[in-house]
VEXPANU-777962 format. One record per atom (N, C-alpha, C): x, y, z. Coordinates in steps of 0.02 Angstrom, whole numbers, plus 32768, in hexadecimal, padded with zeros to 4 digits. Layout:
! VEXPANU-777962
XYZ
...
! end
This chain:
! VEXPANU-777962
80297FC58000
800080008000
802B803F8000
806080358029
808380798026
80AB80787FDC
80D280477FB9
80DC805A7F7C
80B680827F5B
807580607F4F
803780887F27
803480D97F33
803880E27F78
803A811A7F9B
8082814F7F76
80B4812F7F7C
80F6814B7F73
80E481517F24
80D081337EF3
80C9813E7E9A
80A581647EAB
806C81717EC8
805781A07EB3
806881ED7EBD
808C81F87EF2
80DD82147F08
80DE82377EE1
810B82047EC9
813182227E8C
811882377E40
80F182027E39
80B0821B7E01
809C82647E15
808282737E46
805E82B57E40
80A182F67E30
80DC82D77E48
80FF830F7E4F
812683147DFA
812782E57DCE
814782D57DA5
811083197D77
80D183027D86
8083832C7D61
809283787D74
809A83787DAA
809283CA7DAF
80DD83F57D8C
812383B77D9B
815883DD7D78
814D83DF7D29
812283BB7D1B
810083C17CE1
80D183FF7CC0
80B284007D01
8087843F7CF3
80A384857CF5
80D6847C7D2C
811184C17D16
813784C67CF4
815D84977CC4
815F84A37C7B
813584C97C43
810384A57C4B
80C084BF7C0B
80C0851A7C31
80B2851A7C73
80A6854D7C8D
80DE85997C71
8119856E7C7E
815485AC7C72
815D85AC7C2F
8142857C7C03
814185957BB6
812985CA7BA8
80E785BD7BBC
80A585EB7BB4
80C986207BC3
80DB862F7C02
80F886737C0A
8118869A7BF6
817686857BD6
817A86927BB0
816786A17B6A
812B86877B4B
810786A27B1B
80F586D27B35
80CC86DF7B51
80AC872C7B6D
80D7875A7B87
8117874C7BA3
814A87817BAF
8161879F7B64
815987797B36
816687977AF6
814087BF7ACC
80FD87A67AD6
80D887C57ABD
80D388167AE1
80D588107B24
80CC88497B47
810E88877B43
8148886A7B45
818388847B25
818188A47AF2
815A88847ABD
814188A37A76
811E88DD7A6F
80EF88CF7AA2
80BD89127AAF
80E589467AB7
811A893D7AF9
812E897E7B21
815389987AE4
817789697AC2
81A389867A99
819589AC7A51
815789A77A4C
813789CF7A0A
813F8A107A23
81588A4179EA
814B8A8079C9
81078A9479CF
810F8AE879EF
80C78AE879C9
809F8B0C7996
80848B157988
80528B257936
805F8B6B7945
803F8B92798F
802A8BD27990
80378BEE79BC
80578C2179C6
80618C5E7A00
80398C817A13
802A8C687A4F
80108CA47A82
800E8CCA7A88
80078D117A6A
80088D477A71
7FD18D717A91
7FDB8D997AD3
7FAE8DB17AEA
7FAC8E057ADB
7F708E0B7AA4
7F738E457A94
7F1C8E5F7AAA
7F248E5A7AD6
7EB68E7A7AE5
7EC68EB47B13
7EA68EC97AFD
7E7B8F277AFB
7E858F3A7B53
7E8D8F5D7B7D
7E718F4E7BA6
7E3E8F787BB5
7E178F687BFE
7DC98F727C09
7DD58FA77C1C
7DA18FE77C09
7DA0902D7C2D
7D7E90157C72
7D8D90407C92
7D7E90337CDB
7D3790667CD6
7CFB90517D0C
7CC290767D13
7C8F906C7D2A
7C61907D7D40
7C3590617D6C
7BE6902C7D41
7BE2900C7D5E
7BA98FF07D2C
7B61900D7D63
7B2F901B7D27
7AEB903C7D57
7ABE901F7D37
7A888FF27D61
7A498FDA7D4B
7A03901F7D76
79F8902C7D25
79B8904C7D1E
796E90417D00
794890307D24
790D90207D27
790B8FE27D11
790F8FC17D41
792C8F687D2F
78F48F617D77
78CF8F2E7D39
78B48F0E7D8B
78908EC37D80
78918E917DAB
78958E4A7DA0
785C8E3E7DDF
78338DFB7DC3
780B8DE27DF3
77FC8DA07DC8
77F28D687DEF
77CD8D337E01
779B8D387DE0
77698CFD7DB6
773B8CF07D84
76F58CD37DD2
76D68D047DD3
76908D067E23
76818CC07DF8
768B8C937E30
76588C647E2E
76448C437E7B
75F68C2F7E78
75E28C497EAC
75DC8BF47EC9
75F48BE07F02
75FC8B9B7F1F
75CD8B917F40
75928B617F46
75688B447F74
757B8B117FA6
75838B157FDC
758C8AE57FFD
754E8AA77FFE
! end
């Protein structure tokens, strides 16, 4: 029983160094791809050219708001 016990031991551990293989492939694929990204050029410059805002007071005149009466029965 403990053999059985001990393969499977080592079986599981043989699987998972397995699975961190596949794992660190993967990664390195995506470290490349992401590398790629950072490393692109880009198309268009930023240029911040906007107006700026006159300064001034804002005034609401004859503004007036209400609620649509509707009448609730208990």
């Amino acid at each position: 029983m403990s053999f059985i016990s001990y393969l499977v031991m080592v079986m599981m551990s043989l699987m998972i160094g397995g699975m961190m293989v596949s794992f660190s492939s993967r990664a390195f694929v995506s470290l490349g791809r992401i590398k790629e990204v950072m490393e692109t050029v880009r198309d268009m410059d930023y240029v911040s050219e906007s107006e700026t805002i006159a300064t001034g007071d804002v005034v609401f005149e004859d503004v007036s708001f209400a609620y649509a009466k509707i009448h609730l029965t208990p």
